[in-house]
N, CA, C and O atoms as a GROMACS GRO file, in nm:
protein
  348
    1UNK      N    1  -3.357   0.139   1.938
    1UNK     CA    2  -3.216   0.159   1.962
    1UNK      C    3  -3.153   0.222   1.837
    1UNK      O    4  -3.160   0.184   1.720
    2UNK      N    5  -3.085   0.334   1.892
    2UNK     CA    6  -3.026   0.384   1.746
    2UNK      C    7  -2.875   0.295   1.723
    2UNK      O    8  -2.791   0.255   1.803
    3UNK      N    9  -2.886   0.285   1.566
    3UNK     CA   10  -2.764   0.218   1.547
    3UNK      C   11  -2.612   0.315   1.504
    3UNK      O   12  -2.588   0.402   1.421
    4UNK      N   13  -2.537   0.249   1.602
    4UNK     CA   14  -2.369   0.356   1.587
    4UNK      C   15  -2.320   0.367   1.415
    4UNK      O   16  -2.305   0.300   1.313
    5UNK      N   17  -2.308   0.497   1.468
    5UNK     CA   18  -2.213   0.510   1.343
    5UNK      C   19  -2.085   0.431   1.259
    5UNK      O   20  -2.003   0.371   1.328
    6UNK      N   21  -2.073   0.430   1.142
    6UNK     CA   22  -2.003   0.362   1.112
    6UNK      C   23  -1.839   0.409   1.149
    6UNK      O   24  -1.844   0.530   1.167
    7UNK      N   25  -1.691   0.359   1.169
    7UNK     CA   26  -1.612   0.426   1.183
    7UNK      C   27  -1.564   0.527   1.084
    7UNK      O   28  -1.618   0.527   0.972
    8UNK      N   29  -1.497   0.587   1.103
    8UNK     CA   30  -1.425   0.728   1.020
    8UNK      C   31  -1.292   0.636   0.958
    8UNK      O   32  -1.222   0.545   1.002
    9UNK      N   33  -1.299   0.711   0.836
    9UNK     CA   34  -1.191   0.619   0.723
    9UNK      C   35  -1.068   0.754   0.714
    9UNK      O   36  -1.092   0.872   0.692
   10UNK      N   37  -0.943   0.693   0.738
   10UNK     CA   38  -0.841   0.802   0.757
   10UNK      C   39  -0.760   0.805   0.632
   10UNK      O   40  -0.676   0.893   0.617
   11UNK      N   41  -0.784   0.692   0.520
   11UNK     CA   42  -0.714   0.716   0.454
   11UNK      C   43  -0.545   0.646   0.444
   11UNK      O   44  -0.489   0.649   0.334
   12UNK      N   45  -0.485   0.596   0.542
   12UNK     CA   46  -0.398   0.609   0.592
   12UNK      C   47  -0.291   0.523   0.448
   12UNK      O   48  -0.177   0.542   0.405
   13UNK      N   49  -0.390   0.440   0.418
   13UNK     CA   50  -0.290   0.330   0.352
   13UNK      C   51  -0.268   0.387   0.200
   13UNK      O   52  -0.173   0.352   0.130
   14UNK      N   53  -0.359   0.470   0.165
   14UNK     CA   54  -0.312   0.542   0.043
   14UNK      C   55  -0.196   0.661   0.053
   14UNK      O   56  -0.111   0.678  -0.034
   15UNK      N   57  -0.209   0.742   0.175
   15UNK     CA   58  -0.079   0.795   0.164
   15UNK      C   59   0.041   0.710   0.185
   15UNK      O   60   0.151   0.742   0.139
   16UNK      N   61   0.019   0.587   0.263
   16UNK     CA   62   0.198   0.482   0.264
   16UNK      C   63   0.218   0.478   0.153
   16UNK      O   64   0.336   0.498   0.124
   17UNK      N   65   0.129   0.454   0.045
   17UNK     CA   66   0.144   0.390  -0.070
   17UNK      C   67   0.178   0.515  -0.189
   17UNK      O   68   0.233   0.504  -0.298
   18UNK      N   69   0.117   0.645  -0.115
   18UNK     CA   70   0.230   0.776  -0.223
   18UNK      C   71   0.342   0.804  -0.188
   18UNK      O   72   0.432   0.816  -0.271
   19UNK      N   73   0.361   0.821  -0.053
   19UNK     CA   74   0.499   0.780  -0.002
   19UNK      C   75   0.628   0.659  -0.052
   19UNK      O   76   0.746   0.645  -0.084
   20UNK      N   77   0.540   0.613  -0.037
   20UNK     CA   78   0.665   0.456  -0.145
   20UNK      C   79   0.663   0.477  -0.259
   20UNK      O   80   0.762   0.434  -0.318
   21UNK      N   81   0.569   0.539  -0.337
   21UNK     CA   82   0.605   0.575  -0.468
   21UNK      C   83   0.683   0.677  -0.472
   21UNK      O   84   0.791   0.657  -0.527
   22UNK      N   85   0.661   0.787  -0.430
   22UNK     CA   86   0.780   0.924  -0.437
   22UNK      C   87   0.920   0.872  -0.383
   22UNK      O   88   1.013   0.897  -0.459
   23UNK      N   89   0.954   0.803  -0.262
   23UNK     CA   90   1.025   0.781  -0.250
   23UNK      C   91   1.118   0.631  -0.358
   23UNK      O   92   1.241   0.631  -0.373
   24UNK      N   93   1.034   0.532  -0.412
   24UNK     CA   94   1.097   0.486  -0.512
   24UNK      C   95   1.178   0.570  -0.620
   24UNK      O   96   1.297   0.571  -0.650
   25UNK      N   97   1.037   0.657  -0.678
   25UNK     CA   98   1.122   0.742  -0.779
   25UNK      C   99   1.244   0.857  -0.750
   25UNK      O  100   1.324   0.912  -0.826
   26UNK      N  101   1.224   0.864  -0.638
   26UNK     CA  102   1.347   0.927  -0.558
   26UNK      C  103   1.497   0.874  -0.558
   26UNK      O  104   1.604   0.927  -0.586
   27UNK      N  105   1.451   0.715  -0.504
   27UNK     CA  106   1.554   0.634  -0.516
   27UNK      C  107   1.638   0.578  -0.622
   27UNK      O  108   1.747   0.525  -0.605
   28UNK      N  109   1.564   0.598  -0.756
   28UNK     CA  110   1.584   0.562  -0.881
   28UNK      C  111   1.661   0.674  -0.954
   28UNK      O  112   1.766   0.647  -1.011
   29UNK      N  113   1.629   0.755  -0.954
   29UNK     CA  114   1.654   0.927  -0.935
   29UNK      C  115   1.798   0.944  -0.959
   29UNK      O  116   1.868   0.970  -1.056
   30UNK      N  117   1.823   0.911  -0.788
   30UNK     CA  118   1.970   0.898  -0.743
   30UNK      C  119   2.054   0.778  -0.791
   30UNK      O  120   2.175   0.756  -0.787
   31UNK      N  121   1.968   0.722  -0.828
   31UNK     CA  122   2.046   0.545  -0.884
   31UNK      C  123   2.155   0.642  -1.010
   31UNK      O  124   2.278   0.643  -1.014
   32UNK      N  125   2.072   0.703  -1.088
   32UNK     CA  126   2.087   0.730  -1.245
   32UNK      C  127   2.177   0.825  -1.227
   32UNK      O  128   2.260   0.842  -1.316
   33UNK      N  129   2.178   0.897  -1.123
   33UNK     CA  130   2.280   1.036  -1.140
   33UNK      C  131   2.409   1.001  -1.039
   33UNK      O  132   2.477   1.099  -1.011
   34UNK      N  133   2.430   0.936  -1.009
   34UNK     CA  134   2.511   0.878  -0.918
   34UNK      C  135   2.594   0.771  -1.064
   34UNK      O  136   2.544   0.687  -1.138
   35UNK      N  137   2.754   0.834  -1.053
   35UNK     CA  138   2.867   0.772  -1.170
   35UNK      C  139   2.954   0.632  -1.092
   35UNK      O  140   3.070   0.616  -1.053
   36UNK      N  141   2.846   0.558  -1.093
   36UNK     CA  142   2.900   0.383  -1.013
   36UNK      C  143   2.913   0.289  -1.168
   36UNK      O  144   2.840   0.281  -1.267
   37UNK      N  145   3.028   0.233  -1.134
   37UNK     CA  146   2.986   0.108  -1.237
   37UNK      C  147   2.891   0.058  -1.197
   37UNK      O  148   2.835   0.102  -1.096
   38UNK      N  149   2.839  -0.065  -1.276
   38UNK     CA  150   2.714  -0.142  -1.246
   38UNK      C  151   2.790  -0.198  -1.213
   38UNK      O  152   2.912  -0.195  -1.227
   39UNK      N  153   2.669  -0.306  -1.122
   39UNK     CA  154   2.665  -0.388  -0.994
   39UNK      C  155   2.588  -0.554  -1.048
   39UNK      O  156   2.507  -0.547  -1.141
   40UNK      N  157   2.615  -0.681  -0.991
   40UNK     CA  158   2.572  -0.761  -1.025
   40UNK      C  159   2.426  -0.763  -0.978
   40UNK      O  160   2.336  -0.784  -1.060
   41UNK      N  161   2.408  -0.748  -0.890
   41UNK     CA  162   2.318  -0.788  -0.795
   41UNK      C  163   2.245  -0.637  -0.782
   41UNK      O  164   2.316  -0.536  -0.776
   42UNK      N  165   2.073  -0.629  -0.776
   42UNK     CA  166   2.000  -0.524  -0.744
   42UNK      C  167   2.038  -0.472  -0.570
   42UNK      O  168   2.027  -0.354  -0.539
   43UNK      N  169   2.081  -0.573  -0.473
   43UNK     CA  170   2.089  -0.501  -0.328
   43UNK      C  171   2.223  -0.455  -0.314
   43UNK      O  172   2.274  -0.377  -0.234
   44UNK      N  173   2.269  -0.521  -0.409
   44UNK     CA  174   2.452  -0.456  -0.392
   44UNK      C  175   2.462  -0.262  -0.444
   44UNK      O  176   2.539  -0.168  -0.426
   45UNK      N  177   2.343  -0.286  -0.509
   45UNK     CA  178   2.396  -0.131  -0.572
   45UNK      C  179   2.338  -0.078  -0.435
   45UNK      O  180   2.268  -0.152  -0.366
   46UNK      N  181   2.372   0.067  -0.391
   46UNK     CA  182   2.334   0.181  -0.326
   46UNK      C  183   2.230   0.221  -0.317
   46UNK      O  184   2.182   0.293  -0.404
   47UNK      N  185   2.151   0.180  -0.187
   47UNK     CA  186   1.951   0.165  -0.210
   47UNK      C  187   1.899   0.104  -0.232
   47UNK      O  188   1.778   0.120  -0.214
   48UNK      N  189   1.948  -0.009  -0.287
   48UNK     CA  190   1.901  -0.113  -0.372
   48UNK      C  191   1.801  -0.149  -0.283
   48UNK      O  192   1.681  -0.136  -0.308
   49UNK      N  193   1.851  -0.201  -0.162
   49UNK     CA  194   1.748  -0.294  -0.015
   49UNK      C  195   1.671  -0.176  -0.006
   49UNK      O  196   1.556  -0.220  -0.013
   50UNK      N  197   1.664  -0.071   0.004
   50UNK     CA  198   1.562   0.022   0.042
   50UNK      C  199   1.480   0.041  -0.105
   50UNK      O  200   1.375   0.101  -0.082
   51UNK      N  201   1.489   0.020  -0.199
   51UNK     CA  202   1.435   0.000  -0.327
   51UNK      C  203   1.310  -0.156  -0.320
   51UNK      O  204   1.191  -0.174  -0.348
   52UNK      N  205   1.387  -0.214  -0.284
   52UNK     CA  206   1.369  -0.365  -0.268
   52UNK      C  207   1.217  -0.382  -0.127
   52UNK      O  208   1.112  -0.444  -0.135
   53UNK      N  209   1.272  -0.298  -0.016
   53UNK     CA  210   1.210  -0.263   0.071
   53UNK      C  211   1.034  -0.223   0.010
   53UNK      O  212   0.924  -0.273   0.036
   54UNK      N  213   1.064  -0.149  -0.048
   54UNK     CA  214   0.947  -0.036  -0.100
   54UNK      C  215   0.876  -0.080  -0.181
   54UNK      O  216   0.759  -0.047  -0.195
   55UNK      N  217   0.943  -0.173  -0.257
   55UNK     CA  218   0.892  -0.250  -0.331
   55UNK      C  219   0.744  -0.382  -0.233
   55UNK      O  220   0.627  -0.401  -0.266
   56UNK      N  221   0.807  -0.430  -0.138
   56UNK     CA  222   0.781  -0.534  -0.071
   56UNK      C  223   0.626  -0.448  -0.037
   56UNK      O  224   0.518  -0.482  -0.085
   57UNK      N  225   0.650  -0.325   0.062
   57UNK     CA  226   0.596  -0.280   0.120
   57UNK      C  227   0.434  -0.209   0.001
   57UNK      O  228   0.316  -0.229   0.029
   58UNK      N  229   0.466  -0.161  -0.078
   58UNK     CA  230   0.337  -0.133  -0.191
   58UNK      C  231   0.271  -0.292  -0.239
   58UNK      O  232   0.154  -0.326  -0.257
   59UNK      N  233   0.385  -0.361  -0.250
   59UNK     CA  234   0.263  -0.544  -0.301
   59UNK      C  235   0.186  -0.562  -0.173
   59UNK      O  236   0.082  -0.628  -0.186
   60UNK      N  237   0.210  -0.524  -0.069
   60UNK     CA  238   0.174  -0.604   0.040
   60UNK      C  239   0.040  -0.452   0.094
   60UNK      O  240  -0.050  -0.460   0.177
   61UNK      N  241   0.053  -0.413   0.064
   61UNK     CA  242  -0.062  -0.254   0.088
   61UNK      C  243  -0.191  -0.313   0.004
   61UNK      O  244  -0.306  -0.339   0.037
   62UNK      N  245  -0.113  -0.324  -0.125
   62UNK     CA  246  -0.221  -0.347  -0.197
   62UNK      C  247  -0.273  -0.486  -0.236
   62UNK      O  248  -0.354  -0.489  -0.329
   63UNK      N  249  -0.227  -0.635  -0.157
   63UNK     CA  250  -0.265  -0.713  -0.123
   63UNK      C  251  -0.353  -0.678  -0.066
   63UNK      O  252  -0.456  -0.674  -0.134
   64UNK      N  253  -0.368  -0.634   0.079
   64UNK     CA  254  -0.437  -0.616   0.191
   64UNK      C  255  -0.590  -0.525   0.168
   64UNK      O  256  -0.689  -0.522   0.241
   65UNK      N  257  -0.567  -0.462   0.048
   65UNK     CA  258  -0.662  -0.366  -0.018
   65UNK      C  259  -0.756  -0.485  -0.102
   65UNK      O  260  -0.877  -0.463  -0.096
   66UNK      N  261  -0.721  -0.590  -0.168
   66UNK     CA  262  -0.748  -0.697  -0.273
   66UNK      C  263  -0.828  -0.774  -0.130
   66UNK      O  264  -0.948  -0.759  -0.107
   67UNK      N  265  -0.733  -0.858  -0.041
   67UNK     CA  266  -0.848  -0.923   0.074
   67UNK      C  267  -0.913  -0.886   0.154
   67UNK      O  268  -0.975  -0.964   0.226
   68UNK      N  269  -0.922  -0.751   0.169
   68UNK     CA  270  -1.029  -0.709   0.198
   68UNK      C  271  -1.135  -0.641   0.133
   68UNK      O  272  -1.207  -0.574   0.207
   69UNK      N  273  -1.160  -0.641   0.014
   69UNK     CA  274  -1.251  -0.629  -0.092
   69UNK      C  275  -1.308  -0.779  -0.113
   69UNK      O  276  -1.430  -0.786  -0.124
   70UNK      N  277  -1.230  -0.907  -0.119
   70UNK     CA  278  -1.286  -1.017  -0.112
   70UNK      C  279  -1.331  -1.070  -0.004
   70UNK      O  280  -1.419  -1.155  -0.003
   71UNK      N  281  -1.267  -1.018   0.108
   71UNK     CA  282  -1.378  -1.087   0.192
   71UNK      C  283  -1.449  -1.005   0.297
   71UNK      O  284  -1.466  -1.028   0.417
   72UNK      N  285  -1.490  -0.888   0.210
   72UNK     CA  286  -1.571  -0.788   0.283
   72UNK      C  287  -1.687  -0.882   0.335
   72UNK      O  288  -1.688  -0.992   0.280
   73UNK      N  289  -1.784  -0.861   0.428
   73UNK     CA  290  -1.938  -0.951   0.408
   73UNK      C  291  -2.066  -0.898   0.462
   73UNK      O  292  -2.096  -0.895   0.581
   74UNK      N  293  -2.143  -0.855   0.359
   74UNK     CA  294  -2.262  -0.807   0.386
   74UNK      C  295  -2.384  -0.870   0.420
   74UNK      O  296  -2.404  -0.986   0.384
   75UNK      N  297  -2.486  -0.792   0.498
   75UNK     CA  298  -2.581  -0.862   0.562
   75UNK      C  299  -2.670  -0.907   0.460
   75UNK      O  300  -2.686  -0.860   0.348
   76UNK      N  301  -2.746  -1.042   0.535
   76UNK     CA  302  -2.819  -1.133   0.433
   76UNK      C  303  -2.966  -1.019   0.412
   76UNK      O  304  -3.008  -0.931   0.487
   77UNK      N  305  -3.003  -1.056   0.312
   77UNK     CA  306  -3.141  -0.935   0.259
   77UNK      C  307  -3.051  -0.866   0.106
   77UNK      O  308  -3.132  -0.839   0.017
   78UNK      N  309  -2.957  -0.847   0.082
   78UNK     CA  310  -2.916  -0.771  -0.041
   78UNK      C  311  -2.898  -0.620   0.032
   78UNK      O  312  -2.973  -0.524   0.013
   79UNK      N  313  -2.816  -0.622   0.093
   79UNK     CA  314  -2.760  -0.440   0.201
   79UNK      C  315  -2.680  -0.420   0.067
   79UNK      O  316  -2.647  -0.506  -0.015
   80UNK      N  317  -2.655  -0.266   0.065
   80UNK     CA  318  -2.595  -0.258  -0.009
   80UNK      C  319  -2.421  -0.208   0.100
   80UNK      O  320  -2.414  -0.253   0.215
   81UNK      N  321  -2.313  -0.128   0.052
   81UNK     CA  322  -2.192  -0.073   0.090
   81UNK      C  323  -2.280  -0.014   0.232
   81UNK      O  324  -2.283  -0.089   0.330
   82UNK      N  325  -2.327   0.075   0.237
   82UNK     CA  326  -2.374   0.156   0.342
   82UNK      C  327  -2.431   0.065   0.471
   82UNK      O  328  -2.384   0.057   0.585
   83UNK      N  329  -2.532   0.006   0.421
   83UNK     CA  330  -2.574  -0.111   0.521
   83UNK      C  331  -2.504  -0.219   0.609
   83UNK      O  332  -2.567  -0.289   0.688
   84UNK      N  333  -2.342  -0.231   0.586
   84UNK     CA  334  -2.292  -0.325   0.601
   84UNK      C  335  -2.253  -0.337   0.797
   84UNK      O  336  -2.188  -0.236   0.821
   85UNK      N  337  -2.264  -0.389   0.878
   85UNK     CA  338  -2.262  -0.413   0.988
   85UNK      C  339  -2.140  -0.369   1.041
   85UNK      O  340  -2.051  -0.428   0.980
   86UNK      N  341  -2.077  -0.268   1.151
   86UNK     CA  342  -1.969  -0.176   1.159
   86UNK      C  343  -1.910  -0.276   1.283
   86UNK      O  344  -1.788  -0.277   1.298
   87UNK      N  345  -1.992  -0.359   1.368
   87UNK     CA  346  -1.973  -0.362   1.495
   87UNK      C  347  -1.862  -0.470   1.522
   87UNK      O  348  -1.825  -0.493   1.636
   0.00000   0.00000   0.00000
């Protein structure tokens, strides 16, 4: 029996994660050039929640990148990355 291919890797979660960065520094950007007094509070200023947002959203990408590196699980014998069971 031939064994299936492994799936195709799209990548997907590293572009969310350049995306939230360009758009942070985007957001920061406009923080600085924008003539507001300061604000007490980080969500009160203008973007702030969408700052705040983006923020949430990159810890939690790269959580998900961290548990699944820990609890990847390879077959018993010593498989190496390639060997690992797709199904």
């Amino acid at each position: 029996m031939i064994k299936p291919a492994p799936p195709a890797k799209r990548g997907i979660a590293g572009m969310l994660l350049l995306f939230c960065v360009v758009a942070l520094v985007a957001g920061l950007g406009f923080e600085f050039l924008v003539e507001t007094p300061p604000r007490f509070s980080v969500i009160a200023q203008p973007g702030g929640r969408a700052v705040l947002g983006i923020g949430v959203v990159a810890v939690l990408v790269l959580f998900a990148h961290a548990m699944r590196a820990v609890l990847a699980v390879s077959e018993p014998g010593g498989g190496d990355a390639s060997d690992r069971n797709h199904t």
